[in-house]
C-alpha positions as MATLAB code, in Angstrom:
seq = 'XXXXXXXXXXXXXXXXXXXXXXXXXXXXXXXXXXXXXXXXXXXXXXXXXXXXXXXXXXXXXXXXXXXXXXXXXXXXXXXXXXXXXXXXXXXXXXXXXXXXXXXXXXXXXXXXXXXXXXXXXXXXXXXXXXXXXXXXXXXXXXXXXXXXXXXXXXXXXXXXXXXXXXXXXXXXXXXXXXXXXXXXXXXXXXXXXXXXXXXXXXXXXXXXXXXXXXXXXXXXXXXXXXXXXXXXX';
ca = [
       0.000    0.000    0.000;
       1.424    3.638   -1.127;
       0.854    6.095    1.415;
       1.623    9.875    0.857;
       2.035   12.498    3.489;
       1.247   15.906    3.203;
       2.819   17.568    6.125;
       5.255   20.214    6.964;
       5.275   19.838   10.557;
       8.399   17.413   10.990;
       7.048   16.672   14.898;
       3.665   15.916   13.411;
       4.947   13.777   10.140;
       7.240   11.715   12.830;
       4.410   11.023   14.770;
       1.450   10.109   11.998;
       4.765    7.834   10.421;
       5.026    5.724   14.151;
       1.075    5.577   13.771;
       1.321    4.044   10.598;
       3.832    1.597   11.167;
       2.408    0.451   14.363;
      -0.628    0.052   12.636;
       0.675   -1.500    9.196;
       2.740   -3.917   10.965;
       0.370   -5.435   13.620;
      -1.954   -5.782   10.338;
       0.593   -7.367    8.666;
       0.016   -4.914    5.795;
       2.741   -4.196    3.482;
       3.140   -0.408    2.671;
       5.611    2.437    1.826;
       5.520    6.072    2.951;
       6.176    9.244    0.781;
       6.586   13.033    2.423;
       5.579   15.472   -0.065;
       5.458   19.188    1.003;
       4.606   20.881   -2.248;
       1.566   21.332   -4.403;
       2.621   20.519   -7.713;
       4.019   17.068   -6.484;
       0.752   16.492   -5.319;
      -1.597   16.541   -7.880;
       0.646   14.949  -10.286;
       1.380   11.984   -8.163;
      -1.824   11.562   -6.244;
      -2.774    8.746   -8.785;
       0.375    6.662   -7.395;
      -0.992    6.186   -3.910;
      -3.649    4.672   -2.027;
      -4.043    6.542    1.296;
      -3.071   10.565    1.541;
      -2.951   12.149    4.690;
      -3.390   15.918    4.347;
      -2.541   18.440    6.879;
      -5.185   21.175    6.629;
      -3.018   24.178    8.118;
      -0.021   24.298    5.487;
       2.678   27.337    5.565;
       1.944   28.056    1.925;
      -1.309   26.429    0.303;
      -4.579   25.239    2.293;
      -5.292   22.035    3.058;
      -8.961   22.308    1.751;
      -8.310   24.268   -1.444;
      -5.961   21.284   -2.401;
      -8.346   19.012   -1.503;
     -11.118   20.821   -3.729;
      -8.424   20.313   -6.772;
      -8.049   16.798   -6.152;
     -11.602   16.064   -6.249;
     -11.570   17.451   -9.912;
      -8.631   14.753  -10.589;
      -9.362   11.144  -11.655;
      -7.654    9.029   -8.925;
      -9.004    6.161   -6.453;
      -6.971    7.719   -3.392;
      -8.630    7.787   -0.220;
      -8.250   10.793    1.870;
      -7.551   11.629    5.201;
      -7.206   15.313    6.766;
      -5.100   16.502    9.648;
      -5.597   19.601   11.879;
      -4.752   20.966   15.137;
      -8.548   22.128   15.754;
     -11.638   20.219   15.948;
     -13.614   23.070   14.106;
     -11.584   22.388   10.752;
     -12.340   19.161   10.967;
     -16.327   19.826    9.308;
     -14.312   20.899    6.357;
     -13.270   17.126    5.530;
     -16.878   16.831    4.341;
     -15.977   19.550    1.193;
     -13.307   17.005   -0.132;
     -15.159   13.920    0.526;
     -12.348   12.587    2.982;
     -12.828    9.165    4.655;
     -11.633   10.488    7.760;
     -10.167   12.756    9.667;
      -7.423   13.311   12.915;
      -6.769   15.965   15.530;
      -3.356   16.399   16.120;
      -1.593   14.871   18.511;
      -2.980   11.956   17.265;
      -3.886    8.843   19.288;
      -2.280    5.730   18.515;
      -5.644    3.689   19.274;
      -7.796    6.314   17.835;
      -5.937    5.992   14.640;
      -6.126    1.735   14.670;
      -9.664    2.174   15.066;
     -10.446    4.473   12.318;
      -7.687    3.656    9.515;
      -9.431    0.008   10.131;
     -12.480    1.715    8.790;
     -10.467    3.018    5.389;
      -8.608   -0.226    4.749;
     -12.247   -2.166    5.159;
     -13.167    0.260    2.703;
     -10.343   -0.040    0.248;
     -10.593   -3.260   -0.071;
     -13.945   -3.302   -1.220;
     -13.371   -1.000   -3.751;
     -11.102   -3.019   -5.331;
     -13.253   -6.232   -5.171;
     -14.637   -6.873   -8.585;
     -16.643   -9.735  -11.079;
     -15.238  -10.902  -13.910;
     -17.128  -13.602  -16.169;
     -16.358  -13.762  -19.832;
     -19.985  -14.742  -20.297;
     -20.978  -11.619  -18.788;
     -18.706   -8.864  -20.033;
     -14.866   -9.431  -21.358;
     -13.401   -6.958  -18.809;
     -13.539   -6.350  -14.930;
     -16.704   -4.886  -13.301;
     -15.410   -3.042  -10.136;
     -18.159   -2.884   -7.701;
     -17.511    0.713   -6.543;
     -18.650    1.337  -10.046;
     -22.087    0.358   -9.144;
     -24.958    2.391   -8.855;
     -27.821   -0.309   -9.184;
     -28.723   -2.960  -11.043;
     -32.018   -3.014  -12.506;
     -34.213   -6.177  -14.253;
     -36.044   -4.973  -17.082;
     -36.796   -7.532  -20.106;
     -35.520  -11.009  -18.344;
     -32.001   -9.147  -18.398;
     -30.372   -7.588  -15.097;
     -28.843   -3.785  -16.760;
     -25.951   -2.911  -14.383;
     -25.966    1.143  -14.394;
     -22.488    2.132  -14.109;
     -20.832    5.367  -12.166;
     -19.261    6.829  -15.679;
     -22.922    6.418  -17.287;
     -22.810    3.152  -19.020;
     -24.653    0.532  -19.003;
     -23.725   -3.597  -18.599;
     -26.682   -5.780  -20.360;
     -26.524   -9.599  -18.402;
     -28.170  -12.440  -18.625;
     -27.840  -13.040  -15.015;
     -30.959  -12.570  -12.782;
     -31.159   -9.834   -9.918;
     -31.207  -13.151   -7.597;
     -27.717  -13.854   -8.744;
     -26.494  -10.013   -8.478;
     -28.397   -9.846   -4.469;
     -25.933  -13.125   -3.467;
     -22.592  -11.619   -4.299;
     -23.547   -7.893   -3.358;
     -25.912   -8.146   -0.471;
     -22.409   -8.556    2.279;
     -21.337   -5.265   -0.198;
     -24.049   -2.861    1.118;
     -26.791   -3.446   -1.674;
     -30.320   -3.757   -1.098;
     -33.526   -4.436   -2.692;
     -35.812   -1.484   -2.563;
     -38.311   -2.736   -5.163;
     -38.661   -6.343   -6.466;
     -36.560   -5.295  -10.133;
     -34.108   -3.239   -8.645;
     -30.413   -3.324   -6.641;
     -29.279   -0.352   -5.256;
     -25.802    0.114   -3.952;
     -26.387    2.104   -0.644;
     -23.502    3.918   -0.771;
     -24.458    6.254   -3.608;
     -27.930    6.982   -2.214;
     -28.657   10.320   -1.968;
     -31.594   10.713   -0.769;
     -35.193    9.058    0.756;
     -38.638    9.401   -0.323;
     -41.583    8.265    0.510;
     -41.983    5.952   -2.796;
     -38.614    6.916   -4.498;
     -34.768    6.696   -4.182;
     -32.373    9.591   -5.550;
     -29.364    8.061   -6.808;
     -25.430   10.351   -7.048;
     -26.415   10.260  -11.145;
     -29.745   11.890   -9.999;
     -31.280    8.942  -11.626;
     -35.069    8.203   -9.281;
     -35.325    4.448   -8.538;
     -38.495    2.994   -7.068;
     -39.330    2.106   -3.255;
     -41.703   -0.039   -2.801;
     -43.558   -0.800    0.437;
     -42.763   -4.335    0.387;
     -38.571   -3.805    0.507;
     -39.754    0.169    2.622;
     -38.166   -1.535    6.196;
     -35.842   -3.992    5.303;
     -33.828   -0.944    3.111;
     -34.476    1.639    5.548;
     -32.999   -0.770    8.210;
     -29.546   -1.653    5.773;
     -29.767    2.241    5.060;
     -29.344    3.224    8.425;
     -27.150    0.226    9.331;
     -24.569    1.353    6.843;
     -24.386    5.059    7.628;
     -24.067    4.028   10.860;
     -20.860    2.126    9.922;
     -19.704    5.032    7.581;
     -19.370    7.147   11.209;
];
C-alpha cells in the first residue's frame, strides 16, 4: 500500500509515520511512505498512492483548497485530513475525505479508524469478472444499481454506461448483499452507498437517476440504510 504524506510539521509527520507503522505492521500490511510538502508534487502523483494524509493548516497552500483540486482529478486515493482544531475538521466533508485526525494523534484512535479506510479499500477493489458476462472487470464501486427490465439484469455504471446480463437480480443480491446493496423494489439493486436521498416511494441516486421504493422492501432498506451510515461514522 502507497501512502503519501502531506505535512510540513516534521514533529507531526514523525508522529502520523510511528502511527502508521504500528498500525501497518500489527496488520501485517505491506506499505511504503512518501513526504511530499509541495503542491505541484501532489496533484501529479496523487494517482500513485492509495491513502493521503493531508494536513489542513499548510505554511503556503490550504489544506482544503488542495483538496477541492483533487476532487476534480481522476484518482481512487482515499483521503484523510489533519488539523490541530476540531472546528476544521467539518471541512473534511468539502473534499469527501474518509476520515479525519486531531493532532496529537492517538495511537488507538488511529487503529480504530484507519481500520475503517482499509475495510473500505478493499472493497473498492473487489470486482466480477465472467467472460460470459462482459470481457473486462466490473469493479463494484462502479455500481450504482442494477435493474431487471426484459428477463435481463442492466448494471448502471458510475461513468454512465450501461452492462446488459443475462444473469438474474437473484444472482447479483448473493454476491452484493455482504457489499451494502439492497432491494428497494422487487426489479431493482441499489448500492447504498451512492444513495442520496429518501422518499416516501422513491430513491435519488449520485447520477440523480429516481429508482423505485416499494412498500414491500420500505423496512428492510431503511434498516440496511441506516445500518450502513451508521458504519460510515
Amino acid at each position: 500500500m502507497n501512502i503519501l504524506i502531506f505535512e510540513n510539521n516534521d514533529d507531526d509527520f514523525n508522529h502520523l509515520t510511528s502511527c502508521i507503522k504500528n498500525y501497518f505492521t500489527k496488520e501485517n500490511i505491506d506499505y511504503h511512505i512518501h513526504r511530499c510538502k509541495n503542491k505541484e508534487e501532489l496533484l501529479k502523483t496523487i494517482q500513485q498512492y492509495n491513502l493521503l494524509f493531508l494536513d489542513i493548516e499548510l505554511d503556503e497552500d490550504n489544506g482544503i483548497d488542495l483538496g477541492m483540486e483533487l476532487k476534480k482529478s481522476n484518482h481512487d486515493c482515499h483521503i484523510m485530513i489533519t488539523t490541530n482544531y476540531a472546528k476544521y475538521a467539518i471541512d473534511g466533508y468539502k473534499i469527501n475525505a474518509d476520515r479525519y485526525f486531531i493532532k496529537p494523534i492517538n495511537q488507538q484512535e488511529f487503529n480504530i479508524e484507519i481500520d475503517f479506510v482499509i475495510n473500505k479499500y478493499n472493497k473498492d477493489n473487489i470486482y466480477f469478472f465472467d467472460k460470459n458476462i462482459c470481457n473486462y472487470k466490473i469493479y463494484v464501486k462502479d455500481i450504482i444499481y442494477i435493474e431487471f427490465i426484459n428477463r435481463k439484469s442492466v448494471i448502471h455504471q458510475i461513468n454512465g454506461k450501461k452492462i446488459d446480463t443475462n444473469c438474474t437480480l437473484k444472482y447479483w443480491y448473493e454476491k452484493l448483499n455482504s457489499l451494502a446493496f439492497a432491494y428497494s423494489y422487487k426489479a431493482f439493486l441499489v448500492n447504498l452507498e451512492y444513495v442520496v436521498a429518501l422518499y416516501k416511494n422513491d430513491i435519488k441516486m449520485i447520477n440523480d437517476d429516481i429508482v423505485p421504493l416499494s412498500r414491500h422492501y420500505r423496512k428492510e432498506f431503511e434498516t440496511k440504510y441506516l445500518d450502513f451510515l451508521q458504519d460510515t461514522l
